[in-house]
Structures are given as C-alpha cells and as structure tokens.
N, C-alpha and C positions, 0 to 999 in steps of 0.2 A: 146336473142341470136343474133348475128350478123350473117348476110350472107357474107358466104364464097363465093370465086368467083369459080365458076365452068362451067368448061369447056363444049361450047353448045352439044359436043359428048359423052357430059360425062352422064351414066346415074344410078339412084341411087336403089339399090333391097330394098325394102321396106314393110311393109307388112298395108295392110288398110281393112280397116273390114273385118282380118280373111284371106284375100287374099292374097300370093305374087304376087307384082306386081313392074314394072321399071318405073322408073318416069327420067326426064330431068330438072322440075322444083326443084328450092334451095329452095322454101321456102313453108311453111303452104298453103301458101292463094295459090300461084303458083298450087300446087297442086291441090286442090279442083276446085280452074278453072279447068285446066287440067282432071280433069276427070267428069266435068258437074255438080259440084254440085252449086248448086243457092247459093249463101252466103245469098242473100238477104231475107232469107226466115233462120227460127227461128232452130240453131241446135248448137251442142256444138262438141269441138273436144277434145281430151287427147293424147297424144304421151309420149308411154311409161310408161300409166298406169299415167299420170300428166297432169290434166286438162290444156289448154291451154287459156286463156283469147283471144277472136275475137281481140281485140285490140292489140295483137301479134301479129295475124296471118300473117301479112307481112314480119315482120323481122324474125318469126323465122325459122330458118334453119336446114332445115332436114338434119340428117345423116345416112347413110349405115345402113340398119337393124333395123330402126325404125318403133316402131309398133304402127298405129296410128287408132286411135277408131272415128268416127265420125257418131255421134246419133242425131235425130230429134225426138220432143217432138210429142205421139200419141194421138188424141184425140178420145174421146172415149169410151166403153167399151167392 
C-alpha cells in the first residue's frame, strides 16, 4: 500500500489490540513508534484480520477504522 499524504492535524480512529484509539501517524511502523512498541524486539502484526509482513511496515498505510492486532511470541509455560 502507498502512503497517502495526510494532513499533520489530521487524526485517524483506529482500533489496536481491542482498543479504540486516535493515532496521527499514516503508516504501520508510524504507529507502533507512536505508541512505544520496540520493533526491534520479536512480534507480528495483522490489520484487518491480514497478516502484515515487518517488511511493510513502513509503506503501509492506515486507514479510518482499521483494526490492527499486534502479538509477541510468549515463552514459556
């Protein structure tokens, strides 16, 4: 997906693990900064129920009322 340009007042309702929440950032990775998740550290993400390859994460481009799942592997028992 291609980032659209949006505007920096502009902001998007979104829902992320289960939460609605407003986000500023256009894209995946945008996001996840945005709300403190380490990328550098081992987890997968799905928007809209569609796994999202890391190697996306930058271009693609969130839209209005996307629902985005973001899971880290537990170790353990």
């Amino acid at each position: 997906m291609n980032v659209s340009a949006m505007p920096s007042s502009a902001k998007l309702q979104i829902q992320l693990n289960g939460e609605a929440v407003q986000t500023q950032s256009a894209t995946l990775a945008g996001l996840l900064g945005e709300r403190g998740f380490d990328v550098a550290q081992a987890m997968a993400c799905a928007v809209n129920r569609r796994f999202v390859p890391r190697g996306d994460w930058a271009q693609y481009a969130l839209q209005p009322g996307d629902a985005i799942e973001v899971v880290s592997p537990v170790v353990g028992g």
